[in-house]
Each structure stands twice: as C-alpha cells, then as structure tokens.
SERO-4910 file (N, C-alpha, C, O; in steps of 0.05 Angstrom, whole numbers):
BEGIN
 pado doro    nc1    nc2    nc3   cac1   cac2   cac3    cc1    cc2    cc3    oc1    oc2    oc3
  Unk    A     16    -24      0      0      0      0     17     25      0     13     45    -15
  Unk    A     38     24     20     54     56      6     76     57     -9     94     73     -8
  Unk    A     73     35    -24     86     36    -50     67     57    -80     72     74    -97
  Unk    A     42     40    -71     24     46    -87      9     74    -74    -12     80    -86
  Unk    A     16     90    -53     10    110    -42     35    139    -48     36    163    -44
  Unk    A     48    121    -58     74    143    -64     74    168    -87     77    192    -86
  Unk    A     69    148   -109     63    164   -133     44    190   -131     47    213   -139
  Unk    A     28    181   -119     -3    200   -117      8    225    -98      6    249   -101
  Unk    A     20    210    -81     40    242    -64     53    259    -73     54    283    -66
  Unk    A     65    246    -93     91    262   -108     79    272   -129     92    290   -141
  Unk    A     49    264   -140     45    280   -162     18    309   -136     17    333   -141
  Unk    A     12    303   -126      6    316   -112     20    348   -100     10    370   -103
  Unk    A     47    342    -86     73    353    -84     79    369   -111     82    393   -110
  Unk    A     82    351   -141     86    362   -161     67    387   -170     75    410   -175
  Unk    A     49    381   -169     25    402   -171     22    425   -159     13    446   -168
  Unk    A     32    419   -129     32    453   -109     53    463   -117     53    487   -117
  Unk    A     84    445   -129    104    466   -134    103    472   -163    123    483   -172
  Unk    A     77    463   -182     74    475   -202     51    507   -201     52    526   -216
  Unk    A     39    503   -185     21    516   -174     41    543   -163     29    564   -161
  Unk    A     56    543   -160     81    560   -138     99    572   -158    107    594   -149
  Unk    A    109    566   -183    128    572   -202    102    586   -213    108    610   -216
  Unk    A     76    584   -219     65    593   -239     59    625   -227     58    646   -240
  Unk    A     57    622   -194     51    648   -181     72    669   -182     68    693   -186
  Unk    A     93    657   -179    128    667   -182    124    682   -211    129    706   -217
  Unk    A    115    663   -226    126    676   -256    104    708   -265    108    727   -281
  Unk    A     78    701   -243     67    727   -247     75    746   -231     64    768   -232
  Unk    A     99    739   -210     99    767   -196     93    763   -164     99    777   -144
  Unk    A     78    740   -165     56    737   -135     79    719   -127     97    709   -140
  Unk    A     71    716    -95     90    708    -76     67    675    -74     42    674    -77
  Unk    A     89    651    -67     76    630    -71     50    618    -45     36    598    -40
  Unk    A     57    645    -36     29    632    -11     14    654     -2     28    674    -10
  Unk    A     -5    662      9    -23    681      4     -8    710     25     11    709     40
  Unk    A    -21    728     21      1    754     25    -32    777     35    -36    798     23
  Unk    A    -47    767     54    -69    768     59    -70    807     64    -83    826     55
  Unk    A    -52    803     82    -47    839     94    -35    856     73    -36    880     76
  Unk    A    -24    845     52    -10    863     40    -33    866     13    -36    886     -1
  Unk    A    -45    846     10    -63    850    -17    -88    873      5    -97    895     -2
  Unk    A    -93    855     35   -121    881     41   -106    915     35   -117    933     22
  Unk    A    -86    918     45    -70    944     48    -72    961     17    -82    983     13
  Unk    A    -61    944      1    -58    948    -30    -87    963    -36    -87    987    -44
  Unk    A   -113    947    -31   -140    940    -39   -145    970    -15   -158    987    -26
  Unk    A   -139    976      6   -148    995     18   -140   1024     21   -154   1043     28
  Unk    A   -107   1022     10    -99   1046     10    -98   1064    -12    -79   1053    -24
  Unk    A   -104   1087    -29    -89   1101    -49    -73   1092    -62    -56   1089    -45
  Unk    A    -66   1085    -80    -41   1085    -96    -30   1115   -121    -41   1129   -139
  Unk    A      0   1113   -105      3   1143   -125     31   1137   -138     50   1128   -126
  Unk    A     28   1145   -166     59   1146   -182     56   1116   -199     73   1110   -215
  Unk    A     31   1095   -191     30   1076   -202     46   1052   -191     53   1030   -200
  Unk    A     49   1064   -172     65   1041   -157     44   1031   -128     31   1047   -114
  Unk    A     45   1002   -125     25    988    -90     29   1019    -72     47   1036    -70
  Unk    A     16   1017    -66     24   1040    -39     29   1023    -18     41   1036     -1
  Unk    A     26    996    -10     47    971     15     58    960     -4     46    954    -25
  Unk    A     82    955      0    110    932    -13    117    916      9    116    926     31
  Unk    A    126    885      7    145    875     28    162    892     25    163    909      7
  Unk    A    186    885     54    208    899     58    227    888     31    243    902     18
  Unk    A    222    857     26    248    853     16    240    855    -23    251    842    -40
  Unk    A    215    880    -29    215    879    -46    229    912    -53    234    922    -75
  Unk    A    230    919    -37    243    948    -36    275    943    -30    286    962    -19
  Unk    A    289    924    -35    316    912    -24    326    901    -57    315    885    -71
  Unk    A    348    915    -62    366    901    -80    399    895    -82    416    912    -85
  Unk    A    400    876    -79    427    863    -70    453    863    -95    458    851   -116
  Unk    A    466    885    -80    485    894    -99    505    876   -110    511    878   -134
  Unk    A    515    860    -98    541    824   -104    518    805   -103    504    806    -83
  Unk    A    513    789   -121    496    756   -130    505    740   -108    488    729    -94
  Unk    A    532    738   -104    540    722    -91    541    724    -65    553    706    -53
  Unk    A    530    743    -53    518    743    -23    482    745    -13    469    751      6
  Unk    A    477    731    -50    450    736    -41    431    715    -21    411    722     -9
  Unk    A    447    681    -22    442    666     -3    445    670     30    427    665     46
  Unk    A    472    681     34    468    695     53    443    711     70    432    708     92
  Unk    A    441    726     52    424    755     59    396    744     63    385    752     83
  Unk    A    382    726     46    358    698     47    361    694     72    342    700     86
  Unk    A    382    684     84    383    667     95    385    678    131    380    666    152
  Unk    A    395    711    122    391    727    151    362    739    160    352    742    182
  Unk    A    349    747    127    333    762    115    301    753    129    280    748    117
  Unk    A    305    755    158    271    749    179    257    758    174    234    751    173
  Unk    A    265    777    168    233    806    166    231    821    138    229    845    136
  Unk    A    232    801    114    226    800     93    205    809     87    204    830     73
  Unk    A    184    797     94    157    804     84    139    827    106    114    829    105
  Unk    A    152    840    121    148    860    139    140    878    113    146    874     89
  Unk    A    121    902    125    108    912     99    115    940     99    119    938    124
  Unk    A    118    959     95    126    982     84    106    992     69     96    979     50
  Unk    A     94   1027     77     68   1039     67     88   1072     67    109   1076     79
  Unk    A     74   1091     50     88   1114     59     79   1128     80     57   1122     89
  Unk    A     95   1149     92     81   1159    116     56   1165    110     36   1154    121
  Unk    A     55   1186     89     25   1187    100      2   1168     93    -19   1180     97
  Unk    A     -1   1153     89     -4   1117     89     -6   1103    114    -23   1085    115
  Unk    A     13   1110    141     12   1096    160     -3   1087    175      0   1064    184
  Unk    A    -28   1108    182    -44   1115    200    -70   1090    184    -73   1067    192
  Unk    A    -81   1099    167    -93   1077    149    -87   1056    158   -100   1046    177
  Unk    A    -61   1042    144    -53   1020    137    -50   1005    167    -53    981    171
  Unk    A    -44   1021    184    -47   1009    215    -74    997    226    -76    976    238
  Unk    A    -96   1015    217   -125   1005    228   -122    979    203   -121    955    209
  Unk    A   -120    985    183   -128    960    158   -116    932    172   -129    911    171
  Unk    A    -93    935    184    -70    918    197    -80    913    220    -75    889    225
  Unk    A    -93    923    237   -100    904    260   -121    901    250   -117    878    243
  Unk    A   -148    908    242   -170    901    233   -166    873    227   -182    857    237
  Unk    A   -148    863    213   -144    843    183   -128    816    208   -136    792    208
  Unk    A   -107    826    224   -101    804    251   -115    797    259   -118    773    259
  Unk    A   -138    816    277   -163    803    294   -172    785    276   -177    761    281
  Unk    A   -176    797    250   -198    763    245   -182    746    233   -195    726    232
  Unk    A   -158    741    221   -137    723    211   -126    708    244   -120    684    245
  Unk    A   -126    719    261   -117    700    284   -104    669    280   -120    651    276
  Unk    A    -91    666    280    -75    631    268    -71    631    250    -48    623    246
  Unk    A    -86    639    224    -82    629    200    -57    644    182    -59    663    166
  Unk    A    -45    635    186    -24    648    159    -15    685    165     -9    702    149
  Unk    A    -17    685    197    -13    720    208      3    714    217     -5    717    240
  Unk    A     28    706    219     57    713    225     71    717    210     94    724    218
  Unk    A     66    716    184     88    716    161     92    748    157    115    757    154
  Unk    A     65    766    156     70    785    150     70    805    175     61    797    196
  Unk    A     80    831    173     80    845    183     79    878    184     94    890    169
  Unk    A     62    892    200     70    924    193    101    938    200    116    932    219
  Unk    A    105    954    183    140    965    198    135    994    205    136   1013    189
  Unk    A    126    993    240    128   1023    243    144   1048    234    168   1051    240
  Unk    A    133   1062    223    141   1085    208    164   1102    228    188   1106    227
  Unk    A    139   1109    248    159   1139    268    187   1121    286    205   1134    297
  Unk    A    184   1081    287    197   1083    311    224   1075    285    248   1077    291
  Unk    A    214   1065    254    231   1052    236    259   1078    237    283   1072    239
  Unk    A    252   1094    235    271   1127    224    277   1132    245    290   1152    245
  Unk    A    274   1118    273    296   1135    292    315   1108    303    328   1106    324
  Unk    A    312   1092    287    332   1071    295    363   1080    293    366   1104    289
  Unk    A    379   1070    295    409   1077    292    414   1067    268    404   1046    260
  Unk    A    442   1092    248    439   1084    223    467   1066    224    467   1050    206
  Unk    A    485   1066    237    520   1060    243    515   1029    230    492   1021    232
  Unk    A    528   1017    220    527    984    213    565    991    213    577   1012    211
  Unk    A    577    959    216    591    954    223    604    955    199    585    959    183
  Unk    A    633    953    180    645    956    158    644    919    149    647    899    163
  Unk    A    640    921    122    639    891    115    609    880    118    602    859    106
  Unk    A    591    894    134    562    881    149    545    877    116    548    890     96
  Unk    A    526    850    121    512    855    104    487    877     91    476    877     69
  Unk    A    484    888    106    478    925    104    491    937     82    480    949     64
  Unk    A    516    935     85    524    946     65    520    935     35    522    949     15
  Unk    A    511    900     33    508    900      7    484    889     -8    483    871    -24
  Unk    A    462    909      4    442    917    -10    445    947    -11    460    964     -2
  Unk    A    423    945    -26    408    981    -40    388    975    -28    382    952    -22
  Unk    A    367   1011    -20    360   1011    -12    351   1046    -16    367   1062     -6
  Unk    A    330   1055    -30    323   1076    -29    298   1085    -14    293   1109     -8
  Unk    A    280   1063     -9    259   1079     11    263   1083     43    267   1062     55
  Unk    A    263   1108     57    280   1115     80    257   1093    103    267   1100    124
  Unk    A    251   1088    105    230   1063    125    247   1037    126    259   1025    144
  Unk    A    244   1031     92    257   1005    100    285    997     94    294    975     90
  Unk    A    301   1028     93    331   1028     98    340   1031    122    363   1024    129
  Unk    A    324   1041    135    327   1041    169    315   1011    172    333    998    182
  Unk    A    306   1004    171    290    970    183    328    952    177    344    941    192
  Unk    A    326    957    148    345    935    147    374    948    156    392    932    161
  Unk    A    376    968    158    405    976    175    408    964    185    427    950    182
  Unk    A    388    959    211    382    952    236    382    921    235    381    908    255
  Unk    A    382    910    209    377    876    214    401    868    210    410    848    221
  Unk    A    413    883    196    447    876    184    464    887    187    485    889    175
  Unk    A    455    897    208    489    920    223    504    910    229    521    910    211
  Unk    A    509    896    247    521    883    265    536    843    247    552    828    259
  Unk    A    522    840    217    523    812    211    537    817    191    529    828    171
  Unk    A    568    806    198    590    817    181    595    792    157    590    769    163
  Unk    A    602    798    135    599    783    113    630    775    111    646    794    108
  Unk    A    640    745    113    671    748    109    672    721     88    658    701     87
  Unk    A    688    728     78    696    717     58    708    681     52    704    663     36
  Unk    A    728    689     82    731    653     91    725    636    108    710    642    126
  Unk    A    729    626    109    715    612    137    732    620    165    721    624    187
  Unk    A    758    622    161    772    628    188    767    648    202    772    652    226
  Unk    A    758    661    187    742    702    197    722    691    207    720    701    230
  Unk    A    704    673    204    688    674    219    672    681    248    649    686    255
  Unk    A    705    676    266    706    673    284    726    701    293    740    699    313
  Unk    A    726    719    281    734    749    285    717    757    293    720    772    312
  Unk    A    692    754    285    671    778    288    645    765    304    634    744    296
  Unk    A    635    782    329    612    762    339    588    753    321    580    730    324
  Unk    A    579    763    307    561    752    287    575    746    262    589    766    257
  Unk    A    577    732    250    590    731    215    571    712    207    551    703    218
  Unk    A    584    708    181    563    689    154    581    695    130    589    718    126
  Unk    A    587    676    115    595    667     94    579    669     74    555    664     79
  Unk    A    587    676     47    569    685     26    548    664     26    524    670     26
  Unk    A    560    632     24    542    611     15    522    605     43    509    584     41
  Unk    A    520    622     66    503    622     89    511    605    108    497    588    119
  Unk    A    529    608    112    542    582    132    544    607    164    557    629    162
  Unk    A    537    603    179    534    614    198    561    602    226    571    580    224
  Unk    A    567    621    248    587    608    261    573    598    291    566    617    305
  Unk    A    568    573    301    564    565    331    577    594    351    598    608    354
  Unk    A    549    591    363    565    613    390    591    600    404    613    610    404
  Unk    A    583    576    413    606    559    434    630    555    420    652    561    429
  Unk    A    625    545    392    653    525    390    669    541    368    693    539    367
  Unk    A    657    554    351    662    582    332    674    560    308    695    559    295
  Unk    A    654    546    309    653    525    283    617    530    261    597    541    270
  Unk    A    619    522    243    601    529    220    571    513    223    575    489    223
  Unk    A    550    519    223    530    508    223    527    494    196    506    481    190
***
C-alpha cells in the first residue's frame, strides 16, 4: 500500500510546486500575502506604484554572490512598508485584518512602524551585510540597517570567528560555543 501511495503524493507535491512557479512567474509570492493584498485593496495608490510593498521587495542586492546569505539572515522580509502618509490607514487596515486572521497564515506578515523605523540607529559595522544591498525607501533602509548592522559578511571561513556575528556568502553561519560552522 505505500508503494502504491507514493506516486499519488509526489504527483500531488508536483502540482503545489507547479502551482508555486506559476505564481512566481506572475509576480505573486507563492502563498497568500493576505495583509498586503487588504493594504494594497485599501490604501491610495500614487505614481502607479502598491502603496504597501514587502520589505524585501524594496531591497536590491548589490554582489549575486551574497545573495544566499542575505535569504538566509533576511527574517523580516515580508514586513510591509506603506508611505508615511499611508501609515495611519494601513495600521487600522493591519489590526482590523489580525483580529480576524488569528492563526491562519498571520505571522508571516507584518507592519514596519514608520515613526519608531527612522529613529533607529543608522552606524552598521564595515563589511556588514547592510552594506550590500540598495535601498532607497528611507523606512525600509532604516528596518534593514538595523537587521544587518552588526552581521558581518567574510569571505573565509577562518574570519568567521573574528567577528561576533559573521556568515559566509554561501550562508554558513558560526556556533556561539565552539566558533565552528552550522
């Protein structure tokens, strides 16, 4: 029986990750993006551009080759970004849309406070992965300062253990204790 139960899984499996490339290829993110489509659907749009973006669609990664890395630090990706004057809105739209999403698929996204995003500290460390993205909207260049200040990008593995946080382009991260590679 799960011999004969196998196939049906895998074409099953096949189907959601065909289902997932087809969303990719329009643009849409492969699983539903509930707060950011109500936000979209509720706020103004001006200049022809969403008036909410994820964070990490406002993020462009200047070296290819640290872009696994940056994935792989990159938590608050789908944190959402509105313009200021947008905020106030997109806040009621945003808790409105939690209360009744409760469990379902509401952790993924998130609001990025505006007034507390811009008074974060801008300093990132030399080498940090901060430095290698772009980044022109001032919200979510302060968000990600703040995620990659401190997460220094080195090159070999023996640096690793120079710096209290590091990561290797290909995402290899260093153990606190033993200052060996995950």
């Amino acid at each position: 029986r799960p011999t004969l139960d196998r196939p049906a899984k895998l074409g099953q499996e096949l189907g959601a990750l065909r289902e997932e490339v087809a969303a990719l290829k329009l643009g849409r993110l492969p699983f539903p993006t509930r707060v950011l489509d109500a936000l979209n659907n509720g706020l103004l749009a001006f200049d022809q551009k969403p008036p909410a973006r994820h964070l990490a669609q406002l993020c462009e990664v200047k070296d290819e080759r640290w872009r696994p890395a940056i994935e792989v630090a990159f938590t608050r990706k789908f944190a959402i970004v509105v313009a200021p004057e947008h905020y106030e809105e997109a806040e009621r739209i945003y808790h409105e849309l939690r209360t009744e999403m409760q469990g379902r698929d509401g952790g993924r996204e998130s609001l990025i406070n505006q007034s507390k995003a811009l008074q974060l500290p801008a300093q990132r460390k030399p080498a940090s992965l901060a430095e290698k993205i772009t980044i022109r909207q001032p919200v979510a260049a302060a968000t990600v300062n703040t995620l990659f200040a401190d997460l220094v990008g080195c090159d070999r593995r023996r640096q690793l253990g120079e710096d209290e946080f590091a990561i290797l382009p290909d995402e290899l991260l260093p153990l606190e204790d033993e200052g060996e590679c995950l």
